[in-house]
N, C-alpha and C positions, 0 to 999 in steps of 0.2 A: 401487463404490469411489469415495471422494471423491479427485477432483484437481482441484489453482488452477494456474493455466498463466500465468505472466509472460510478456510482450512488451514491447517499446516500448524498451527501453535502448540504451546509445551510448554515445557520444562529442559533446561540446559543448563549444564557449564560454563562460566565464561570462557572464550574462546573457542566454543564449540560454536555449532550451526544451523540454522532453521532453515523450510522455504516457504513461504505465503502464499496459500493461492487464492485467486479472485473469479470464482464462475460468473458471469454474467447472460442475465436474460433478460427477455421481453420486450429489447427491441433490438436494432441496428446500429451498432455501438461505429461506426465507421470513422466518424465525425466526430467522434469525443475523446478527451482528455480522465484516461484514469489516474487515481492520485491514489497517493498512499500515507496515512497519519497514524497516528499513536495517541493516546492518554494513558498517561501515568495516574497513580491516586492522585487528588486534590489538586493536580495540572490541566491546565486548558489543551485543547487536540492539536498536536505538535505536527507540522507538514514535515515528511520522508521523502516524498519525491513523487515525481507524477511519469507518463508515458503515454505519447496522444500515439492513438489507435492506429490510424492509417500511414504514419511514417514513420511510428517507432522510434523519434526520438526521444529522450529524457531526461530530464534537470530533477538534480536531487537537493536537500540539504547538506548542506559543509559537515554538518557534524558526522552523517554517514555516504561521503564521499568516499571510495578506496574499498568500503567494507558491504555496501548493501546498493544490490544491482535488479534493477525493477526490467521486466521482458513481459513480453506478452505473445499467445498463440492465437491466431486468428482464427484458426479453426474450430478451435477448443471453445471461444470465447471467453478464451482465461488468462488472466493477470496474476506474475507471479512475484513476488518482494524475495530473493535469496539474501539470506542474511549471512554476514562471516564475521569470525572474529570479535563474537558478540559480548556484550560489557553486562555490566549487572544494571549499568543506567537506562541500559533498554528493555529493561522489565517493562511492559503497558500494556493495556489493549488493542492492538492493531486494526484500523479502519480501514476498508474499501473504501473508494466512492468514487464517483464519474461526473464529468463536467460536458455541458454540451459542444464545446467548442469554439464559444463567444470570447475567452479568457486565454491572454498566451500565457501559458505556463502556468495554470490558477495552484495557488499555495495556501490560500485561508479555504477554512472549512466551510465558510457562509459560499463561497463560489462556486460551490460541486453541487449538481442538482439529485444524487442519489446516493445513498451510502447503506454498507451493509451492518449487520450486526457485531461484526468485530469478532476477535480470537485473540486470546491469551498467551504471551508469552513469558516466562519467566528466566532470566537469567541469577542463578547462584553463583559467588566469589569461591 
């Protein structure tokens, strides 16, 4: 059984700094596309950026281009979101989730075939 396990959320300053991590189990994530999303209160789940597993490339959203760098450890089987320079508009819930690989670059939520329970981040002005 697959499961993405969020850590890393909080409470912060703006312009201070978080890091996301994304355990991953229960299979052979090789082949797959992890992404990274957010909800806000009463906002639909906003795509952050993704990182497919075995080349480790990454495409993010424009809004946290410069400020927020998705990496991942093979070993570990963990996916990590380092956030910098954080605003108060990125107060949400932060989502895992994995795509199998069918998708180049999958940015909607309906694409990813598994998602974790999410972790809170708060940014204060």
């Amino acid at each position: 059984q697959v499961q993405l396990v969020e850590s890393g959320g909080g409470s912060v300053q703006a312009g201070g700094s978080l890091r996301l991590s994304c355990a991953a189990s229960g299979r052979t994530f090789s082949n797959y596309t992890m992404g990274w999303f957010r909800q806000a209160p009463g906002k639909e789940h906003e795509f952050v950026g993704c990182i497919s597993w075995r080349g480790g490339s990454t495409y993010y959203a424009d809004y946290v281009k410069g400020r927020f760098t998705i990496s991942r450890d093979i070993a570990k089987n963990t996916v990590y979101l380092q956030m910098n320079s954080l605003k108060p508009e990125d107060t949400a819930v932060y989502y895992c989730a994995a795509e199998d690989g069918s998708s180049w670059y999958p940015r909607t939520w309906n694409e990813y075939d598994y998602w974790g329970q999410g972790t809170q981040v708060t940014v204060s002005s």
